[in-house]
DSSP file (Angstrom, degrees, kcal/mol; ACC not computed):
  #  RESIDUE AA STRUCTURE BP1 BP2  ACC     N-H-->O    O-->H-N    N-H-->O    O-->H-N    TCO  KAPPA ALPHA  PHI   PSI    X-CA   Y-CA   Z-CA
    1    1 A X              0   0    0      0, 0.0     2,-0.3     0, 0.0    51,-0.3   0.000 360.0 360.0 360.0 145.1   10.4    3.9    9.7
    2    2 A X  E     -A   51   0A   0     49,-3.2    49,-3.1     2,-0.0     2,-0.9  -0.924 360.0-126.3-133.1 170.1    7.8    3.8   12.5
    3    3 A X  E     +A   50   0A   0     -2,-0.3     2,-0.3    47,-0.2    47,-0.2  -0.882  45.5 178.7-118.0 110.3    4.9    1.7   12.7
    4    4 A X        -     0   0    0     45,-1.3    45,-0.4    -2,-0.9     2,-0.3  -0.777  31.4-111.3-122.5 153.4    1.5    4.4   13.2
    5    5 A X    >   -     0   0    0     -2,-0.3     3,-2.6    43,-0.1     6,-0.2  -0.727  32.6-115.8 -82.1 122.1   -2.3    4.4   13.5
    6    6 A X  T 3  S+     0   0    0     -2,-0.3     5,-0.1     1,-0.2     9,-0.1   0.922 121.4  56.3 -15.4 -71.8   -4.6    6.0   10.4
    7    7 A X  T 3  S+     0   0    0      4,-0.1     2,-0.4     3,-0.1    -1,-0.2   0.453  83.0 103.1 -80.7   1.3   -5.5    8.2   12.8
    8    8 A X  S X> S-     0   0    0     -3,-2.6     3,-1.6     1,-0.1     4,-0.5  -0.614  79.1-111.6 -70.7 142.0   -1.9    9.7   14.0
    9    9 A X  G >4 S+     0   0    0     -2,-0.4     3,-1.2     1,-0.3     4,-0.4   0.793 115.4  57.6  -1.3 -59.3   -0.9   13.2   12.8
   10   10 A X  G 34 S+     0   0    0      1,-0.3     4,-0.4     2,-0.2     3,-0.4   0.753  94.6  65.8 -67.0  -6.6    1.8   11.8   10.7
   11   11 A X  G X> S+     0   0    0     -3,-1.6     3,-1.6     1,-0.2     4,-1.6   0.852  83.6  80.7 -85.7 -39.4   -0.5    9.8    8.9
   12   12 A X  H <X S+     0   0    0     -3,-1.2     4,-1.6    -4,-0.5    -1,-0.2   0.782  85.2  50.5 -48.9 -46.2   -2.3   12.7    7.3
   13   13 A X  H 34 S+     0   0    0     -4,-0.4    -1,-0.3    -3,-0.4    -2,-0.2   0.580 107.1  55.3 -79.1  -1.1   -0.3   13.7    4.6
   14   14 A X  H <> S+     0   0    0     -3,-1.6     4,-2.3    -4,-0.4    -2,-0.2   0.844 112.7  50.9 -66.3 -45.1   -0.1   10.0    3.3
   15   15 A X  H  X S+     0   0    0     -4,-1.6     4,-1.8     1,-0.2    -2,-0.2   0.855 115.2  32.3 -50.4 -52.2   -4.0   10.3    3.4
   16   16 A X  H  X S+     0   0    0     -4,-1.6     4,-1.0     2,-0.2    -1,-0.2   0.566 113.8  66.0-102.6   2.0   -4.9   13.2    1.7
   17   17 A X  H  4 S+     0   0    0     -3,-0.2    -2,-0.2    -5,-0.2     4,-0.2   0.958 114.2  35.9 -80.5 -51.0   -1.6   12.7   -0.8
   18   18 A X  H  X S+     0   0    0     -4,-2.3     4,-1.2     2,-0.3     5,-0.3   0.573 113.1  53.9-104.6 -23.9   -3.4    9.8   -1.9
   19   19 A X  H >X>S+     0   0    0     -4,-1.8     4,-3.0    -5,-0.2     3,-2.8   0.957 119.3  42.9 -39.9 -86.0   -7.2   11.0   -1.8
   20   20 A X  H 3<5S+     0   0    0     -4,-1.0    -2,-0.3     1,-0.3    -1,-0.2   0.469 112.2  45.6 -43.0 -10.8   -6.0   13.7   -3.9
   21   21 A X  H 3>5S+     0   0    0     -4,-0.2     4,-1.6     2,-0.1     5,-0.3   0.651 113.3  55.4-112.3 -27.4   -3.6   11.8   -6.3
   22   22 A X  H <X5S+     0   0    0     -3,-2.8     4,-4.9    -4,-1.2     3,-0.4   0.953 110.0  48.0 -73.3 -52.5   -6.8    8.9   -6.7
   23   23 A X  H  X5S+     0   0    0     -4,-3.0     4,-0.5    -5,-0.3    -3,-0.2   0.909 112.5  50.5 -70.4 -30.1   -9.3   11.9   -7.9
   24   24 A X  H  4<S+     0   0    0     -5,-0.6    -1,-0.3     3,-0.1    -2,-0.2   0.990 122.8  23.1 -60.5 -53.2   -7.0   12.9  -10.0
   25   25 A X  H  < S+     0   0    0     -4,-1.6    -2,-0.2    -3,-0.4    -3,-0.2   0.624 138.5  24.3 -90.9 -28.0   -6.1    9.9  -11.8
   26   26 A X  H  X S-     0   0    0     -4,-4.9     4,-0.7    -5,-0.3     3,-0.4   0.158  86.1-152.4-143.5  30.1   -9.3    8.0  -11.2
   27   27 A X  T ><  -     0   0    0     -4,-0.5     3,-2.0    -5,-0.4    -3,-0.1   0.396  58.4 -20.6  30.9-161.0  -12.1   10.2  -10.4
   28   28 A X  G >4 S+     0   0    0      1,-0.3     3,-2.1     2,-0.1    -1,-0.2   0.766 115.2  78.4 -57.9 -25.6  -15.2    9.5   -8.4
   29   29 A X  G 34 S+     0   0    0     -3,-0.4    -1,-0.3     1,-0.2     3,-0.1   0.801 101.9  40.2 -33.3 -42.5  -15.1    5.5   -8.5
   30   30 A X  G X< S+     0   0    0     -3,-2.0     3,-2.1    -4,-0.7     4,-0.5   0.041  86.6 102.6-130.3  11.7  -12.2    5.4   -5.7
   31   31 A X  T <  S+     0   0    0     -3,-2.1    -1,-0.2     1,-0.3    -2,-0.1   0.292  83.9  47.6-101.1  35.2  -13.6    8.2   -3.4
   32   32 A X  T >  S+     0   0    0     -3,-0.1     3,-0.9    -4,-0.1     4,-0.4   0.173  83.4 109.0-119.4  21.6  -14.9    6.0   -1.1
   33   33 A X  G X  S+     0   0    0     -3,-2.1     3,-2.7     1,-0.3     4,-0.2   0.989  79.3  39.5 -83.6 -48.6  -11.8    4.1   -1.1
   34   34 A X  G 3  S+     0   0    0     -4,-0.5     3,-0.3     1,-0.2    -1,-0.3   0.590 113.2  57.6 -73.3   0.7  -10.3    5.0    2.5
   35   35 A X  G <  S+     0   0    0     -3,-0.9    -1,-0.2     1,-0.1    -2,-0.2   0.352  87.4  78.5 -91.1  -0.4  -13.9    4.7    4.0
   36   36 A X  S <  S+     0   0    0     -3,-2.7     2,-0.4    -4,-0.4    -2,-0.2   0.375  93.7  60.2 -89.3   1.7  -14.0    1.0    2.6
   37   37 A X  S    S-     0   0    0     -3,-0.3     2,-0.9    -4,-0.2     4,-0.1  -0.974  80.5-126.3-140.9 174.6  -11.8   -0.1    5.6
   38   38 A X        -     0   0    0     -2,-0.4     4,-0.3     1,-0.2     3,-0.2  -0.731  27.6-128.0-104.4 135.2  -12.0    0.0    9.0
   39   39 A X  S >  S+     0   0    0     -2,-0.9     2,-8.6     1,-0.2     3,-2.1   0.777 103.0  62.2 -38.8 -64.2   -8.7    1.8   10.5
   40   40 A X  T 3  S+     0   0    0      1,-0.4    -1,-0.2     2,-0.2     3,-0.2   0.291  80.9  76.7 -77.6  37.6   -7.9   -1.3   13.0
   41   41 A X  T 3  S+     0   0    0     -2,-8.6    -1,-0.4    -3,-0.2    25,-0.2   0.537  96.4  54.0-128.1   8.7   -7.3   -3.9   10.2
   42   42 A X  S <  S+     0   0    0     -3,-2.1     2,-0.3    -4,-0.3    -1,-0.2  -0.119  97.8  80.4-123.7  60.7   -3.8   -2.0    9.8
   43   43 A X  S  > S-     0   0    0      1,-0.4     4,-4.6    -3,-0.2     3,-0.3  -0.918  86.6 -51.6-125.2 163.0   -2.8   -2.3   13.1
   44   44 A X  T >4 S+     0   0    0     -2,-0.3     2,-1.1     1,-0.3     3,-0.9   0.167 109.0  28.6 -50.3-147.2   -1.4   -5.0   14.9
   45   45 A X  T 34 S+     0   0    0      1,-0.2    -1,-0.3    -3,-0.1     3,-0.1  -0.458 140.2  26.8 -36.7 -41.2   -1.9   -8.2   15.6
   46   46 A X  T 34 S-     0   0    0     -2,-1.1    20,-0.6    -3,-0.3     2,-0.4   0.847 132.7  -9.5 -88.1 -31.3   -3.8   -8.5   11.9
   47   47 A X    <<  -     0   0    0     -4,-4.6     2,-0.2    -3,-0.9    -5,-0.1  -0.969  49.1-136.9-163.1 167.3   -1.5   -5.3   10.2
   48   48 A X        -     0   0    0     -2,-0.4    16,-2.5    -5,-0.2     2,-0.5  -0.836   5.4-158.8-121.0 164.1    0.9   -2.2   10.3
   49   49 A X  E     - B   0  63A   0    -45,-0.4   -45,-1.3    14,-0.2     2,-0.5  -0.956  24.7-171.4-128.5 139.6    0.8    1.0    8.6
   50   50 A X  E     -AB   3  62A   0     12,-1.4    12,-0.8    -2,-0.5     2,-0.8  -0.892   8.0-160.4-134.0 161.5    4.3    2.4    8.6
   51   51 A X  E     -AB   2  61A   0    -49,-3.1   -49,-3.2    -2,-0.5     2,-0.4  -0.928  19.4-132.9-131.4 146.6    5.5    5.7    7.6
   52   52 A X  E     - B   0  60A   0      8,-4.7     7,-0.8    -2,-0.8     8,-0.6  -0.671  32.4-168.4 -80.5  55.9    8.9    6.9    6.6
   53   53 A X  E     + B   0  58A   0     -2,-0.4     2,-0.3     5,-0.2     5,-0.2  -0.261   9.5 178.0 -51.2 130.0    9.5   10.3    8.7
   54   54 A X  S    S-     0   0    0      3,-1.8     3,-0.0    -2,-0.0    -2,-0.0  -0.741  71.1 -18.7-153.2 104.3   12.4   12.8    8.1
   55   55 A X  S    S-     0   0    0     -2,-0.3     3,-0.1     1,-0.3    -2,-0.0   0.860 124.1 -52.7  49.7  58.8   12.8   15.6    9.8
   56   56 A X  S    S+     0   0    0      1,-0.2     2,-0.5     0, 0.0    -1,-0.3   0.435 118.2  99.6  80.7   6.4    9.5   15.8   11.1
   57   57 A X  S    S-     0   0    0     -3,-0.0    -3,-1.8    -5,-0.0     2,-1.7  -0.821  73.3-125.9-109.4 151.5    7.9   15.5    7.9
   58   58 A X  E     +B   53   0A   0     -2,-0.5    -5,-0.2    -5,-0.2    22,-0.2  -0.664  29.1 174.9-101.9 115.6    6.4   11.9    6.4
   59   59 A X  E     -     0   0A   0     -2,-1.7    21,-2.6    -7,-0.8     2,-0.2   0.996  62.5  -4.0 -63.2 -74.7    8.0   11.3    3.1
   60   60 A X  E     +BC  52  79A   0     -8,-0.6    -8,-4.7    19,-0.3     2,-0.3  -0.713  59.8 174.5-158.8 155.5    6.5    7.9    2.3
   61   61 A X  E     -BC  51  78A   0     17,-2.4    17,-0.7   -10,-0.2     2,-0.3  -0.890   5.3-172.1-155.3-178.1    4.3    5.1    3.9
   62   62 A X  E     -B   50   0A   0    -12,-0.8   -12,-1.4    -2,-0.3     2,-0.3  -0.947  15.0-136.1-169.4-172.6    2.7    1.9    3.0
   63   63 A X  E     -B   49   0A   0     12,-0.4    12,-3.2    -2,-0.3   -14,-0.2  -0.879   4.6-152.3-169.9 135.2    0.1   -0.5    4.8
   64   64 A X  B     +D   74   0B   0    -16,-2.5    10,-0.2    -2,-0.3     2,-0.1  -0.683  21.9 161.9 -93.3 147.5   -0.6   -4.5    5.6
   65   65 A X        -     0   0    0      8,-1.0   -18,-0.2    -2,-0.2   -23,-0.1  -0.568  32.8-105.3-173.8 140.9   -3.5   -5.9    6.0
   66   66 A X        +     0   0    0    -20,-0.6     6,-0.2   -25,-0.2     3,-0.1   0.114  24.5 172.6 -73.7-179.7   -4.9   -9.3    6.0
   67   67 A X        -     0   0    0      4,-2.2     2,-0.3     0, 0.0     5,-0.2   0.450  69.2 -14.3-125.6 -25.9   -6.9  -10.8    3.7
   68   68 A X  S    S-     0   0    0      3,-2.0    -2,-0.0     1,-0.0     0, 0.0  -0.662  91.2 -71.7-151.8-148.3   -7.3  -14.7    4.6
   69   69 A X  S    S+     0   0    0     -2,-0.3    -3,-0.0     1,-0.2    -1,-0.0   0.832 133.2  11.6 -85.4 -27.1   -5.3  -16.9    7.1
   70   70 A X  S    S+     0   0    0     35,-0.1    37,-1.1    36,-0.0    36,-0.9   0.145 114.6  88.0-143.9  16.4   -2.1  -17.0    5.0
   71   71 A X  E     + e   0 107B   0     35,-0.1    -4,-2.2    34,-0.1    -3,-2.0  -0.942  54.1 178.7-114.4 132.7   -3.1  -14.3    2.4
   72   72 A X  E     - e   0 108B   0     35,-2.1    37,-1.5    -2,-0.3     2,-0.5  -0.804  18.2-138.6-131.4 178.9   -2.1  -10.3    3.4
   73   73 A X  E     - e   0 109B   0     -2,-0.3    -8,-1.0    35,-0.2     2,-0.3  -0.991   4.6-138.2-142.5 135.8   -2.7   -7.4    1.2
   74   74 A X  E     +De  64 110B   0     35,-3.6    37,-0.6    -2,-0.5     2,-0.3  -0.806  36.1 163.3-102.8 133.8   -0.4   -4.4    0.6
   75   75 A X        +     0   0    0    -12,-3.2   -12,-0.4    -2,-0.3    -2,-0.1  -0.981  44.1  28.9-159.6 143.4   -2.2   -0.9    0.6
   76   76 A X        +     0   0    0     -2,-0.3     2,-0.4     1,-0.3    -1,-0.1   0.764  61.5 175.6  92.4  41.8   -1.8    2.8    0.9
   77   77 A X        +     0   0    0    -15,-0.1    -1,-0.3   -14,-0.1     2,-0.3  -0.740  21.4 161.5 -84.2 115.8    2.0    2.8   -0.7
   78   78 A X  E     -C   61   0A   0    -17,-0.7   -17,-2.4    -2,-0.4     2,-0.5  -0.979  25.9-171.8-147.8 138.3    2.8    6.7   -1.0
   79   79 A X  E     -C   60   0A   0     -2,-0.3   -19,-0.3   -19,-0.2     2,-0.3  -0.958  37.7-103.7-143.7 135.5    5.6    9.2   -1.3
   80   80 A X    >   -     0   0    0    -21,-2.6     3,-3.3    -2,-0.5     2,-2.3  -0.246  31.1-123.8 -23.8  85.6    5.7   12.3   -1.1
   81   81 A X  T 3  S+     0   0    0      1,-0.5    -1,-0.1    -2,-0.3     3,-0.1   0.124 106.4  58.7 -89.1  16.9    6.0   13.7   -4.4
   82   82 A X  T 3  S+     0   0    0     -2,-2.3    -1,-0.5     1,-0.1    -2,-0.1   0.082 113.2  40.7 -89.4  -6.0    9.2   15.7   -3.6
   83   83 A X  S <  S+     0   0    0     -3,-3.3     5,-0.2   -24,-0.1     3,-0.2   0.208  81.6 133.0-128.8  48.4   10.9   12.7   -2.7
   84   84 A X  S    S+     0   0    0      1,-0.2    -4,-0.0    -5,-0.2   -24,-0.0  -0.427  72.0  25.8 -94.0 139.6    9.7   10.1   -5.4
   85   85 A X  S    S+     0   0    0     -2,-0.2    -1,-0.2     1,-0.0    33,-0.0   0.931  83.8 110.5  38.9  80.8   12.4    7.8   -7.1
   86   86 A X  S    S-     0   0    0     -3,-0.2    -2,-0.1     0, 0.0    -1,-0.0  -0.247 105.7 -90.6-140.3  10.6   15.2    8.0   -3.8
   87   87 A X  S    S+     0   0    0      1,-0.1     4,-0.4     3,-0.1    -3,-0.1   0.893  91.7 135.3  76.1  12.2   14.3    4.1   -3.1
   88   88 A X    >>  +     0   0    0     -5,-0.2     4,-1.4     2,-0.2     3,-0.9   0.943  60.7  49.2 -49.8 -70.0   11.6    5.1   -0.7
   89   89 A X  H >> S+     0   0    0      1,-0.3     4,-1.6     2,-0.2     3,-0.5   0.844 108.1  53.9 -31.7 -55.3    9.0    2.9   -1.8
   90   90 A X  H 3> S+     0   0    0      1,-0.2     4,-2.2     2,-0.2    -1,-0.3   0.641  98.7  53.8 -96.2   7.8   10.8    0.3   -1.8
   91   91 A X  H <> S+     0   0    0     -3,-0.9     4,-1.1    -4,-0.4    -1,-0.2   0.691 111.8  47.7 -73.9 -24.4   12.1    0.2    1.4
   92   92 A X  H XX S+     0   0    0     -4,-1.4     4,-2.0    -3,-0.5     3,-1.4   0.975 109.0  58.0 -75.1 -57.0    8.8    0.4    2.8
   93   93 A X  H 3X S+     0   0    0     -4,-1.6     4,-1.8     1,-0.3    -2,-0.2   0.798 111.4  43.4  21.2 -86.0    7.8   -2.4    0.2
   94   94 A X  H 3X S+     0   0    0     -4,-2.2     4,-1.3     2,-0.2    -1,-0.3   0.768 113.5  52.3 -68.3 -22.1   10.5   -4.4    1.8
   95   95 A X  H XX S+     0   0    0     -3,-1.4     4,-3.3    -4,-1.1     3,-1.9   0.979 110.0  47.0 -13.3 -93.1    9.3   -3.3    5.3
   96   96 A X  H 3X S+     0   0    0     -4,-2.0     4,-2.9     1,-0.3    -2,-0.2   0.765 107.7  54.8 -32.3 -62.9    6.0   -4.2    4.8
   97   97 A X  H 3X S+     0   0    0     -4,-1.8     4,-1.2     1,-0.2    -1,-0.3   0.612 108.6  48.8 -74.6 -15.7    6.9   -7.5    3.4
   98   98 A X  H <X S+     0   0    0     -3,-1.9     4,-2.9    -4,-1.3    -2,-0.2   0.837 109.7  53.8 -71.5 -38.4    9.1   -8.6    6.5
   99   99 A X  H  X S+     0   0    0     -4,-3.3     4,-1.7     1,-0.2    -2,-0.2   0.940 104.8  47.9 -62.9 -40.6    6.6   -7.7    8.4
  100  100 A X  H ><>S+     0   0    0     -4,-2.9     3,-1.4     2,-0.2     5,-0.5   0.906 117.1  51.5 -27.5 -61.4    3.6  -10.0    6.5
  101  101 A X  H 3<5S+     0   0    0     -4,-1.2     3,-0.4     1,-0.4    -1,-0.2   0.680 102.7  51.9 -60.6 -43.6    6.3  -12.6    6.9
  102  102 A X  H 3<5S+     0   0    0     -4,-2.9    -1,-0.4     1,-0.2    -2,-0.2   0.959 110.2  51.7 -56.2 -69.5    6.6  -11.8   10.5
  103  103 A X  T <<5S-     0   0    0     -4,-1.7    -1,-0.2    -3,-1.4    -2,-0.2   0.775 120.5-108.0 -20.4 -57.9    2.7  -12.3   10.5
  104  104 A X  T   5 +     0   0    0     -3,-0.4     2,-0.4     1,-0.3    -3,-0.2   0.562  68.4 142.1  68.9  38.7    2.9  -15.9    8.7
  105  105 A X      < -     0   0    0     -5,-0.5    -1,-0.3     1,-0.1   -34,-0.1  -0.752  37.4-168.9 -89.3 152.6    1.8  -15.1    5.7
  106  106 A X        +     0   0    0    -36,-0.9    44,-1.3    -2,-0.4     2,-0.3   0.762  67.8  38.3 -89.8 -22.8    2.9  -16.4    2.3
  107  107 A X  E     -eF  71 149B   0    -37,-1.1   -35,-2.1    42,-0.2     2,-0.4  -0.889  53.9-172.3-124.1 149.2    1.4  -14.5   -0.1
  108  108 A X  E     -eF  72 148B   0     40,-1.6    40,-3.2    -2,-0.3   -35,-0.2  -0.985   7.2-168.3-148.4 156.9    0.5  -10.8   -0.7
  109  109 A X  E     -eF  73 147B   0    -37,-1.5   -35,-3.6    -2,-0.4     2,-0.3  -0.599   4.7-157.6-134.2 172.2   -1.5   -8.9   -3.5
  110  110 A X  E     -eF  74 146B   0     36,-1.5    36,-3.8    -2,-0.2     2,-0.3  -0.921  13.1-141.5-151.7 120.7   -2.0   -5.7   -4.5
  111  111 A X  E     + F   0 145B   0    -37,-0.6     2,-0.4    -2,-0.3    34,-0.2  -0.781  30.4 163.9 -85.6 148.2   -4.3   -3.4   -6.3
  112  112 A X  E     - F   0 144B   0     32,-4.2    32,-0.8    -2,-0.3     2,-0.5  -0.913  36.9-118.1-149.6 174.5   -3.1   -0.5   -8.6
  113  113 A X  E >   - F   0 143B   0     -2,-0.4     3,-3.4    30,-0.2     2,-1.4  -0.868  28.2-128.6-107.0 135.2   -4.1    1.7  -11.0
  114  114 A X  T 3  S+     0   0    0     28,-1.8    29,-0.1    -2,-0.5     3,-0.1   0.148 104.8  68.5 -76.9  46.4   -2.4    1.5  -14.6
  115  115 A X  T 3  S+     0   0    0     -2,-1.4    -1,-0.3    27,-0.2     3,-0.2   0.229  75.6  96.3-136.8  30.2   -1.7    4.5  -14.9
  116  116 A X    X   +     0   0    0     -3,-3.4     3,-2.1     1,-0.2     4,-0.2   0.078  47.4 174.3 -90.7  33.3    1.1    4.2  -11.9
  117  117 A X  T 3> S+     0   0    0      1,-0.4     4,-1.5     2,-0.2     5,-0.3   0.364  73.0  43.9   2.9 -71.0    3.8    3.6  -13.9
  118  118 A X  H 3> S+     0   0    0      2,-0.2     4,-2.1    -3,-0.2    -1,-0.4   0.983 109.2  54.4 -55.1 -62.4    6.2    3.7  -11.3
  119  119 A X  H X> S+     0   0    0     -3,-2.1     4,-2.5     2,-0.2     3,-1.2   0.870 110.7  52.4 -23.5 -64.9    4.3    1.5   -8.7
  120  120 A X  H 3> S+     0   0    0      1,-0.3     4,-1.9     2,-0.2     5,-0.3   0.832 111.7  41.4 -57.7 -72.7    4.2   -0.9  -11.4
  121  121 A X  H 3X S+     0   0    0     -4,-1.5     4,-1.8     2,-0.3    -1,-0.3   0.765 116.6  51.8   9.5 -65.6    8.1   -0.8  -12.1
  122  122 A X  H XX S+     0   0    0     -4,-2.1     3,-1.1    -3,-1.2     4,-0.8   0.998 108.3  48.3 -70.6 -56.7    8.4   -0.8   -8.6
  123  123 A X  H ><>S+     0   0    0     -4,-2.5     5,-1.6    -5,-0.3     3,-1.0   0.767 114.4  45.5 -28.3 -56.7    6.0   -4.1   -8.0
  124  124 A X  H ><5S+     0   0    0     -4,-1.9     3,-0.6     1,-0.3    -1,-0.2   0.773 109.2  51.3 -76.4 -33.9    7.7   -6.3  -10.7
  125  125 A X  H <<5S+     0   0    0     -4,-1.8    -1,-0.3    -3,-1.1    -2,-0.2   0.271 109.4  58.2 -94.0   3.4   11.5   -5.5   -9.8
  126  126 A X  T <<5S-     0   0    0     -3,-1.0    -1,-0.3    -4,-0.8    -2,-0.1  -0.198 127.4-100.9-111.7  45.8   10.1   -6.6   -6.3
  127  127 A X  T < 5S+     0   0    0     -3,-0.6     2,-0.4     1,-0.2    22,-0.3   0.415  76.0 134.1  73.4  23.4    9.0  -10.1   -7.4
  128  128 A X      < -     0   0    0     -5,-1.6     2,-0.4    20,-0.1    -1,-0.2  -0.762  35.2-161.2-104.1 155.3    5.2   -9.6   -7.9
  129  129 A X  E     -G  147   0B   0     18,-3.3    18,-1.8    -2,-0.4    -5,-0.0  -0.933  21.0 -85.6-134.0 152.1    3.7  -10.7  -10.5
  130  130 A X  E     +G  146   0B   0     -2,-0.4     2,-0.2    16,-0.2    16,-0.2   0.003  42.8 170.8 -49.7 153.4   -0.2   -9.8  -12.5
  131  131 A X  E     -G  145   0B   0     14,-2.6    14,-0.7    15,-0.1     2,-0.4  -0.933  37.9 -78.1-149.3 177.2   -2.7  -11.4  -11.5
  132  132 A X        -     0   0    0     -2,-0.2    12,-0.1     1,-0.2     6,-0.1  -0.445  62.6 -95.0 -79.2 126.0   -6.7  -11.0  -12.3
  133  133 A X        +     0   0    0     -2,-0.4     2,-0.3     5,-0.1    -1,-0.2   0.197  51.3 169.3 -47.6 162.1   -8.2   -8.5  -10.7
  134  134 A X        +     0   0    0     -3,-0.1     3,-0.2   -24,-0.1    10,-0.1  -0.947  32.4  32.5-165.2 162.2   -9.8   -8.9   -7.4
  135  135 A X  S >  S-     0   0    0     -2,-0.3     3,-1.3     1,-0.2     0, 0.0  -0.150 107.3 -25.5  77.6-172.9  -11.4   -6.7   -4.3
  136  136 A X  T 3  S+     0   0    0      1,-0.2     3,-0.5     2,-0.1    -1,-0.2   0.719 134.5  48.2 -14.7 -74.0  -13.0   -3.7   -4.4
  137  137 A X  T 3  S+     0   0    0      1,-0.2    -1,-0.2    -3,-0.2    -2,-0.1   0.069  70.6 104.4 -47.2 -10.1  -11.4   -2.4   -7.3
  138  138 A X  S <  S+     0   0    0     -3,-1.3    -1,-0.2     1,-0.2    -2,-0.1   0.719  76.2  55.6 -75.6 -30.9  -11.7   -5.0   -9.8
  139  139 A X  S    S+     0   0    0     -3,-0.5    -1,-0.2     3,-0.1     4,-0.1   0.718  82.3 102.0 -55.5 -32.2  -14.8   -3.4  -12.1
  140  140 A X  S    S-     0   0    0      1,-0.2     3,-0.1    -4,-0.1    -3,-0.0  -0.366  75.0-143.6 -62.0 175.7  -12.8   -0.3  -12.5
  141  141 A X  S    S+     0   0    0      1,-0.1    -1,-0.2     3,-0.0    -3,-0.1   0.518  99.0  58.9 -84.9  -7.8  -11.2   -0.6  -16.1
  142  142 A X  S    S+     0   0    0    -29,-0.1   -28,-1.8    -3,-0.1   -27,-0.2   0.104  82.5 119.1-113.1  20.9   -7.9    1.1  -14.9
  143  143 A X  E     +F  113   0B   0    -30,-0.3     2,-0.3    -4,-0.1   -30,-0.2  -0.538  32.0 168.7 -80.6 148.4   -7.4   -1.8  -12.2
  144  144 A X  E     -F  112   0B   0    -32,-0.8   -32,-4.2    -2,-0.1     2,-0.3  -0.804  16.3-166.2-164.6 155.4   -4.0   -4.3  -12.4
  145  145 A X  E     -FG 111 131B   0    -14,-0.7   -14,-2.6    -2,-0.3     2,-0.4  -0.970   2.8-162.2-148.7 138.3   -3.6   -6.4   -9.3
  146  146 A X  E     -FG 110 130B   0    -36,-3.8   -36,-1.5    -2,-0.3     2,-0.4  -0.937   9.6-166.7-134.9 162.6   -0.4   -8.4   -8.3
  147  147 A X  E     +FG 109 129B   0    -18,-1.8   -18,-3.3    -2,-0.4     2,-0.3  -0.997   5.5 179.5-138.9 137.6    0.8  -11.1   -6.1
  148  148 A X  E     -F  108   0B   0    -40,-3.2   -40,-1.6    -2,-0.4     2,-0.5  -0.973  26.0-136.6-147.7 147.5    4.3  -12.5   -4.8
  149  149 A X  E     -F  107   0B   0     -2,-0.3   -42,-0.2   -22,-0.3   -43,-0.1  -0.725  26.5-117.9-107.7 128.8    4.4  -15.3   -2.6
  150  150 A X        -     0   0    0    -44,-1.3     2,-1.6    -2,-0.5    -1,-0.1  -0.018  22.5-108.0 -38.6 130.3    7.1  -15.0    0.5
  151  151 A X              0   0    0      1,-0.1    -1,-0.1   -44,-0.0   -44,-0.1  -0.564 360.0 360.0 -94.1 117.4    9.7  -16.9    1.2
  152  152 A X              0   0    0     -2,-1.6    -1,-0.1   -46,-0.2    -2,-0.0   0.309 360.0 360.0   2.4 360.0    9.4  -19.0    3.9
């Protein structure tokens, strides 16, 4: 895994897999979604975006970024859809979640869409649990949002 900038190469096919996979599933509501942040809030100090690379290609990715002082927010979780259910996801997942830790945060949330069957799957069996929607996202009807608090 390497820890990349929005704007690096590799970063592009996480970006336009996931434009394309939101307009698909969730029409025009969410096509502002990747203009709603500003690239340097998943960079260090405050966040990472990390990608999964394999033989020059980026399989899978995910992204931190905070939300409060001790609150962090997990975003942009994608894999490639030629390599989907190989334990990708959740290795960035777990990535991601040393890294919060790493941060000193305690908690982290997520938004998802319900109809990401797998995310969700993936989310629960990694200790998050619903919560009421919140952010951006929280009007749509197809919203579910989770939280799991770190260990220390």
């Amino acid at each position: 895994m390497i820890l990349a900038r929005m704007s690096d190469a590799a970063a592009a096919p996480l970006v336009d897999g996931l434009m394309a996979h939101y307009r698909r599933n969730y029409g025009a509501f969410v096509d502002d979604e990747f203009d709603a942040y500003v690239d340097a809030e998943f960079e260090p100090p405050r966040g990472a975006l990390l990608l999964l690379v394999a033989g020059g290609e980026t399989i899978a990715g995910g992204a931190l970024r905070m939300l409060g002082d001790d609150v962090g927010e997990i975003k942009r979780m994608w894999t490639a859809p030629g390599h989907r259910r190989q334990g990708h996801a959740a290795g960035v997942l777990a990535e991601l979640e040393r890294l919060a830790a790493e941060l000193g945060l305690h908690t982290l949330r997520l938004e998802t869409g319900d109809l990401e069957i797998g995310a969700i799957r993936l989310y629960r069996a990694s200790g998050y649990v619903e919560i009421e929607p919140y952010g951006r996202m929280s009007a749509h009807p197809r919203c579910v949002c989770f939280e799991k608090r770190l260990e220390p």
